[in-house]
DOFITI-108285 format. One record per residue (C-alpha): x, z negated, y; residue in one letter. Coordinates in steps of 0.02 Angstrom, whole numbers, padded with zeros to 5 digits, always signed. Example, Ala and Ser with C-alpha at 12.3 -4.5 7.8 and 13.67 -1.06 7.14 Angstrom:
<atoms>
+00615-00390-00225A +00684-00357-00053S 
</atoms>
This chain:
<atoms>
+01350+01787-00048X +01202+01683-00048X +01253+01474-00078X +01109+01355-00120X +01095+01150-00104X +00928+01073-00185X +00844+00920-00065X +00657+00875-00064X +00511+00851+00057X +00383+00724+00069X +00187+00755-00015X +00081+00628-00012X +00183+00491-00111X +00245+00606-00219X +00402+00741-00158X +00424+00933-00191X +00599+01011-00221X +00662+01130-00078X +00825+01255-00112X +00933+01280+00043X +00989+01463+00043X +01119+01505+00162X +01187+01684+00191X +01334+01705+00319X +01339+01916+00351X +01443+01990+00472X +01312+02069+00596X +01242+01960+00741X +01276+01791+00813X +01177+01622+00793X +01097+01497+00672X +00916+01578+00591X +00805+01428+00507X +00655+01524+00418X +00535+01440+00291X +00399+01357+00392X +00508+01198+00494X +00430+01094+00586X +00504+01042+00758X +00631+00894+00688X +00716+01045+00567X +00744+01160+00694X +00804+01052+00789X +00932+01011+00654X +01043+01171+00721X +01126+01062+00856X +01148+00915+00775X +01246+01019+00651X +01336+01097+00751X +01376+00942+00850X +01448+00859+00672X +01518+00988+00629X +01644+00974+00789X +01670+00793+00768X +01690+00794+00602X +01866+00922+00605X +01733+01070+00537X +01708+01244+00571X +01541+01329+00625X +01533+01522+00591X +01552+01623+00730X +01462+01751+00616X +01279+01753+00596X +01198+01609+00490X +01047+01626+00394X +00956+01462+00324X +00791+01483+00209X +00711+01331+00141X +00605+01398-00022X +00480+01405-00074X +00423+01491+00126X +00257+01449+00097X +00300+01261+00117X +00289+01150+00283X +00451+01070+00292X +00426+00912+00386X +00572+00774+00441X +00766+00755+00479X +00815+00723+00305X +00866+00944+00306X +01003+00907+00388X +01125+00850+00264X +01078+00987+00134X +01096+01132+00259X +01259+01067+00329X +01327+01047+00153X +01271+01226+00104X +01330+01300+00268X +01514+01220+00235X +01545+01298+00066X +01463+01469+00112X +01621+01451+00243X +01728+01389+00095X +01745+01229+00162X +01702+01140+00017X +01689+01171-00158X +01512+01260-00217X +01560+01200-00421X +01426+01038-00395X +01320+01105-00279X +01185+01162-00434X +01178+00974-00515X +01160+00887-00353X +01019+00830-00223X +01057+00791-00042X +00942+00698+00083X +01007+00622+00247X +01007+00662+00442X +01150+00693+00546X +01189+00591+00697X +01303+00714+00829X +01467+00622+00772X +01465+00676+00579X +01368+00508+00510X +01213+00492+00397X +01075+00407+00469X +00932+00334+00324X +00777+00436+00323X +00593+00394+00271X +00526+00477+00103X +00683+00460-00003X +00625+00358-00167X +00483+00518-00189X +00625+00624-00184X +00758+00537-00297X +00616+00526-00406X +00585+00691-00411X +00765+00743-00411X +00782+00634-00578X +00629+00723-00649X +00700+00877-00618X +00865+00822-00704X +00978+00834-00580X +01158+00742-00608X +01165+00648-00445X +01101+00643-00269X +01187+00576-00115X +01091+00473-00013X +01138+00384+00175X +01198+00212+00142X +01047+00133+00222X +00934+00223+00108X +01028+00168-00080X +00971+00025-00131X +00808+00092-00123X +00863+00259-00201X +00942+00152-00349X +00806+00096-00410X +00763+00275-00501X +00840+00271-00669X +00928+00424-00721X +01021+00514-00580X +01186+00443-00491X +01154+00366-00337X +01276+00405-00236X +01295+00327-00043X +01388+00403+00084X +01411+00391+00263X +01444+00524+00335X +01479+00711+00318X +01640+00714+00286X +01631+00581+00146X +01506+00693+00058X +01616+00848+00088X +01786+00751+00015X +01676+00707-00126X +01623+00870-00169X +01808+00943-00142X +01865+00800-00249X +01955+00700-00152X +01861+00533-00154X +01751+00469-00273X +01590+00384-00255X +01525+00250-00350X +01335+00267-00397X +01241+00117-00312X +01170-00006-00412X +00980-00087-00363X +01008-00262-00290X +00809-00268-00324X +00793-00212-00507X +00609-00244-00544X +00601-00415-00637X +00466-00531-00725X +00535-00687-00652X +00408-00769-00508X +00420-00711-00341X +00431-00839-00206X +00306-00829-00062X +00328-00931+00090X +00140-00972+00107X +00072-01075-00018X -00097-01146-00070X -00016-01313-00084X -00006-01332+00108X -00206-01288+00146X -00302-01450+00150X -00468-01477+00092X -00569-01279+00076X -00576-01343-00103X -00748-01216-00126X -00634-01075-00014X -00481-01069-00137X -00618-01079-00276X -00689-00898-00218X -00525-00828-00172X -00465-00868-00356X -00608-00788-00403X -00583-00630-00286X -00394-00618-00377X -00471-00636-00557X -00582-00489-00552X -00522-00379-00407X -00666-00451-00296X -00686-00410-00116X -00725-00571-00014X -00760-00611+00157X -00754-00789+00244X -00880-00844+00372X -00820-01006+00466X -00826-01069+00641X -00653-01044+00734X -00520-01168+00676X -00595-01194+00504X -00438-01104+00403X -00502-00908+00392X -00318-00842+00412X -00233-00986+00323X -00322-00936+00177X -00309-00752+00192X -00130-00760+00196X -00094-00861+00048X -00232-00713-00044X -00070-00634-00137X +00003-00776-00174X -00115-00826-00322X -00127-00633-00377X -00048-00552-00540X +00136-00523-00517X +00165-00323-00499X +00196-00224-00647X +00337-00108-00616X +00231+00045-00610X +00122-00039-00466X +00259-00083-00403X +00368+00081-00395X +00200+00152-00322X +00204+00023-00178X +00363+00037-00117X +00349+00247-00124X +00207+00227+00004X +00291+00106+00107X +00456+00232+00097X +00352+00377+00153X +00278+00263+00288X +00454+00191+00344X +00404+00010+00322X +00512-00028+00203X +00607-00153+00331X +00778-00201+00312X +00795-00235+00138X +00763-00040+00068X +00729-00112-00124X +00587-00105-00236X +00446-00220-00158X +00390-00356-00281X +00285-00456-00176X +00090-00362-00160X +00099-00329+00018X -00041-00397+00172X -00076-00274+00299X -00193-00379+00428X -00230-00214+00553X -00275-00270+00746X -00469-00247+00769X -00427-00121+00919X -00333-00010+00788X -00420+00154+00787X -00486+00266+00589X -00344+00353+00603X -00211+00181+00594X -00337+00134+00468X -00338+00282+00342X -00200+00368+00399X -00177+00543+00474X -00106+00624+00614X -00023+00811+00635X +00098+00759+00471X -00030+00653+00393X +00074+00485+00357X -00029+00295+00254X -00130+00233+00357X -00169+00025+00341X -00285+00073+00166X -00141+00129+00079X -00005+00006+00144X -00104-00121+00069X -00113-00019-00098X -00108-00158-00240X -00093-00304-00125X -00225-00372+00012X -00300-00290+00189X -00370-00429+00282X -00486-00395+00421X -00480-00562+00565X -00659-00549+00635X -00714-00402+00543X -00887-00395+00671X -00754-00338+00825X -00689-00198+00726X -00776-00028+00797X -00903+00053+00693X -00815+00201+00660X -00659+00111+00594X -00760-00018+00480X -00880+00143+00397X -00730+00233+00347X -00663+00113+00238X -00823+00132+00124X -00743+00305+00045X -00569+00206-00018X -00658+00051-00067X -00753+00152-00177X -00655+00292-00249X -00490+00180-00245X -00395+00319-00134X -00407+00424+00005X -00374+00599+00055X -00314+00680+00207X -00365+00863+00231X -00276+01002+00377X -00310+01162+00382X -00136+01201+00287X -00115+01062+00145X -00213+00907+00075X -00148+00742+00024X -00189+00604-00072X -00132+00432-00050X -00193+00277-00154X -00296+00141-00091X -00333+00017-00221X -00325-00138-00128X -00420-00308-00094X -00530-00343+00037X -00499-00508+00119X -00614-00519+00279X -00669-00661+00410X -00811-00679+00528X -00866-00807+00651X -01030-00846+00580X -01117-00795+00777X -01047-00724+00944X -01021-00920+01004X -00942-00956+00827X -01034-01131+00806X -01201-01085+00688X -01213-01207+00535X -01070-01323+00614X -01088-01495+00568X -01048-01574+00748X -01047-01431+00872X -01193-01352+00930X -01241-01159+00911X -01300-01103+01103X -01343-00917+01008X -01535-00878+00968X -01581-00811+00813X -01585-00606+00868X -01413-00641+00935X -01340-00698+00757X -01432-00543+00659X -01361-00430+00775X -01190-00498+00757X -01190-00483+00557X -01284-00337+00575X -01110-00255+00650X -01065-00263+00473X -01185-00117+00409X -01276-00136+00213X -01182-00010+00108X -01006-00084+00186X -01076-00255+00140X -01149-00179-00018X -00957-00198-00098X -00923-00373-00028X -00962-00470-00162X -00897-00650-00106X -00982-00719+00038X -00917-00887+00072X -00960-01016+00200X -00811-01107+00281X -00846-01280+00371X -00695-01388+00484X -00595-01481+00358X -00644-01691+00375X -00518-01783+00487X -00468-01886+00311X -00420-01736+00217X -00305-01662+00350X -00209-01826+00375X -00187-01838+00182X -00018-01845+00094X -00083-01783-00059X -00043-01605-00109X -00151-01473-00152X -00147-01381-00320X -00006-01235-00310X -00022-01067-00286X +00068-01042-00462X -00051-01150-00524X -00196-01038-00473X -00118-00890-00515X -00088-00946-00696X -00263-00935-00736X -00291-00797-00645X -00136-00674-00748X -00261-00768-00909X -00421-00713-00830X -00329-00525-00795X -00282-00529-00986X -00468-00555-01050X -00519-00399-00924X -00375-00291-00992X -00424-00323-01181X -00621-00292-01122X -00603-00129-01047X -00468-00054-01162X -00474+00133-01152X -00615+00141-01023X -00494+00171-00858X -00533+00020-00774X -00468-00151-00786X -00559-00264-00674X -00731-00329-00673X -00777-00268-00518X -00755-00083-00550X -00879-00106-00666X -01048+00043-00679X -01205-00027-00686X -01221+00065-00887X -01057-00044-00899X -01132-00224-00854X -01250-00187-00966X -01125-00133-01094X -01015-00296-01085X -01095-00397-00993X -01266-00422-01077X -01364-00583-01010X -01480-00691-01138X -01665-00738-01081X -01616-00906-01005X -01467-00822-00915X -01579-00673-00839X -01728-00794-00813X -01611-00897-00709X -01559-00741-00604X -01719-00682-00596X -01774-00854-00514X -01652-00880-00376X -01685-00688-00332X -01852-00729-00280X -01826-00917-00218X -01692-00858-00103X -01762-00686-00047X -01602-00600-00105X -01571-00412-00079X -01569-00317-00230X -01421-00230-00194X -01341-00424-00236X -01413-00409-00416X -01260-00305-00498X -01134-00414-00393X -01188-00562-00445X -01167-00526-00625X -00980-00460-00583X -00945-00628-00512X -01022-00714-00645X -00914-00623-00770X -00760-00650-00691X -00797-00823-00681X -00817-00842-00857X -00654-00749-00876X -00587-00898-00803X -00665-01012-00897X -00633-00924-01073X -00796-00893-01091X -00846-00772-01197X -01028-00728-01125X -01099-00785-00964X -01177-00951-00985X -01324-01030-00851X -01181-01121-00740X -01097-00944-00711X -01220-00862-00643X -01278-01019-00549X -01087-01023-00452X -01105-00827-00425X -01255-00861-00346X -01192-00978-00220X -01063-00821-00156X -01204-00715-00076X -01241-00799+00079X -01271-00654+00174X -01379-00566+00079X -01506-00716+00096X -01657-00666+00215X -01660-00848+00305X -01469-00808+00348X -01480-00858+00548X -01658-00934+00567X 
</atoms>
């Protein structure tokens, strides 16, 4: 007789359903696991067994055979344990098989009998629910974020033997209910842009940035408010819809960042990666390919603190998920895909002594030595940057001020109205900010009249701009009359944009 238990593995963000078979025959001794595990599921033989003991269960003393389907299938992590235990236990009649066919199990077995939480398990509920199966059981640890899938029974357990007196009937389990049901309301942050003094034309571009999905980078002298600013970035972005949302927290399940609380994020997240972190932290990877740092930040912010000290290698391969808005991880077995739509906030001292343009302190660097330390930063990754901004030492007056700054829900008011006027704009075209925008699309909705384009044309040549900053500018421009409620780019648009490409200037450093 042949018993099967349904669970789920891990792919990507997404999960794939697994059936347990289990076959006790009467010939030979031992525990067989076929169907492609990976180290952590064999392993699971002794940690069943172990359970098993200290839980008041038998083990077959006959031989066991254990095939996870479909074979062709890596099976990857501890969360095996639970279903194979469960399937094992009524192939040796130890509990009843009658609800084994509308249930899901996920968990890992610690050697006395309890469920430990596993990473992965919102992908799986998901796909559980999509499956329509009745109810899953789930370690404790794991069910709040488990609950927040609508349509299956939740159910938490804590060990092995509460799932088997459940089964038998003995006990019943109330589903779990989401303490973090996805909801309009405003989310708190702690950091605020009340609490940053002065920066006034800072907090302009990073409002900016939020409006129309802009990547921006800040280029100050040490001291002058880089991170302070950087961290407050999601505060003043869009509140997460609850797709983006369910998305977020599946990556940061399959990750196991998820923290203590285990519920549906609702804050956009900030992932500010060490420069010493190597491609792989960055974009993920590794034997089982896990998110790297790109994909963490997925619909929130990934701030780089002194982008120039980040390796080459590490700062070129984030060109591929700026551009294509994901990233994918190939082995010679299986590919995966993980999203990677996120918003780059970067800093840079503006020289290797960190005091060029300062208003008091003098810059000891020569001119070669500043190029070459922007140059670290190479064109085509600059190429979709399209904030530069200039950050000088907020004045002794404005730091000892008691007056407050304007709010972050201030800011982000206009910026959910400046989202709105995007959404409307590109209806049906499968974008919705500005700054995925084609070139055949700025020229498509964002058409410039002959004292707009004259003006553009003039400060190209004045300021020796690149002409890579052409297209960005006009981005900018239109995301700053989003703000405004403009409804075509006036003179003063373009002139503001303009003032965001100080990089791309040819004096920059002489």
């Amino acid at each position: 007789m042949v018993i099967r238990t349904h669970t789920g593995t891990v792919a990507g963000i997404g999960a794939l359903a697994v059936t347990v078979e289990v076959s006790v025959t009467g010939g030979g001794l031992g525990l067989f696991l076929v169907g492609l595990p990976d180290n952590a599921v064999r392993e699971s033989e002794q940690r069943i067994r172990s359970s098993f003991e200290n839980s008041g269960y038998r083990m077959t003393a006959r031989k066991c055979v254990v095939n996870l389907a479909p074979a062709d299938l890596r099976k990857e992590g501890s969360g095996f344990d639970l279903p194979i235990a469960v399937a094992i236990l009524a192939a040796t009649d130890q509990v009843v098989a009658e609800r084994l066919d509308s249930s899901f199990f996920v968990g890992e077995l610690s050697l006395d009998g309890s469920l430990r939480g596993v990473k992965g398990v919102l992908p799986i509920v998901a796909e559980a629910a999509r499956l329509g199966f009745h109810r899953v059981y789930v370690p404790r640890e794991n069910a709040d974020e488990a609950a927040v899938v609508e349509g299956i029974d939740v159910l938490p357990v804590g060990s092995l033997r509460e799932v088997a007196s459940s089964l038998n009937g003995e006990v019943v389990i109330e589903p779990a209910q989401s303490t973090l049901k996805h909801e309009q309301e405003e989310v708190p942050y702690v950091d605020d842009f009340a609490d940053v003094k002065g920066q006034t034309h800072a907090k302009r571009a990073l409002e900016i940035a939020a409006a129309g999905g802009h990547n921006v980078i800040m280029i100050g002298p040490p001291g002058s408010g880089k991170t302070m600013l950087a961290r407050r970035m999601p505060s003043i972005m869009p509140p997460m819809s609850m797709e983006e949302a369910l998305e977020t927290t599946k990556i940061h399940s399959v990750a196991g960042k998820l923290g203590s609380e285990r519920g549906l994020m609702r804050q956009r997240p900030f992932r500010a990666p060490h420069h010493m972190a190597s491609p792989m932290a960055l974009i993920g990877g590794g034997n089982s390919p896990q998110p790297g740092e790109v994909s963490l930040a997925h619909n929130g912010v990934l701030f780089l603190d002194e982008m120039p000290e980040f390796g080459h290698s590490v700062l070129e391969v984030l060109r591929q998920p700026m551009e294509d808005k994901h990233i994918t991880i190939s082995r010679v077995r299986y590919t995966v895909d993980y999203p990677s739509n996120f918003t780059l906030v970067a800093s840079m001292n503006p020289c290797p002594c960190g005091y060029y343009n300062h208003p008091t302190k003098e810059c000891s660097c020569s001119a070669a030595a500043v190029h070459r330390y922007v140059g670290r930063i190479s064109g085509p990754l600059m190429d979709r940057i399209d904030l530069h901004v200039e950050i000088t030492p907020v004045k002794r007056e404005e730091l000892s001020s008691m007056e407050r700054a304007e709010s972050s829900a201030a800011v982000r008011e206009r910026v959910i109205r400046a989202r709105e006027r995007q959404a409307e704009r590109f209806r049906g075209t499968g974008i919705y900010t500005n700054t995925m925008m084609s070139s055949a699309m700025l020229r498509k909705f964002c058409p410039l009249s002959p004292d707009v384009r004259r003006l553009l044309d003039g400060a190209m040549e004045r300021l020796q701009l690149s002409a890579r900053a052409y297209d960005r500018i006009i981005k900018v421009a239109r995301t700053i009359a989003d703000l405004a409620g403009a409804q075509d780019i006036a003179p003063n648009h373009i002139s503001e944009a303009i003032t965001y490409r100080t990089l791309d200037r040819e004096s920059w450093g002489r």
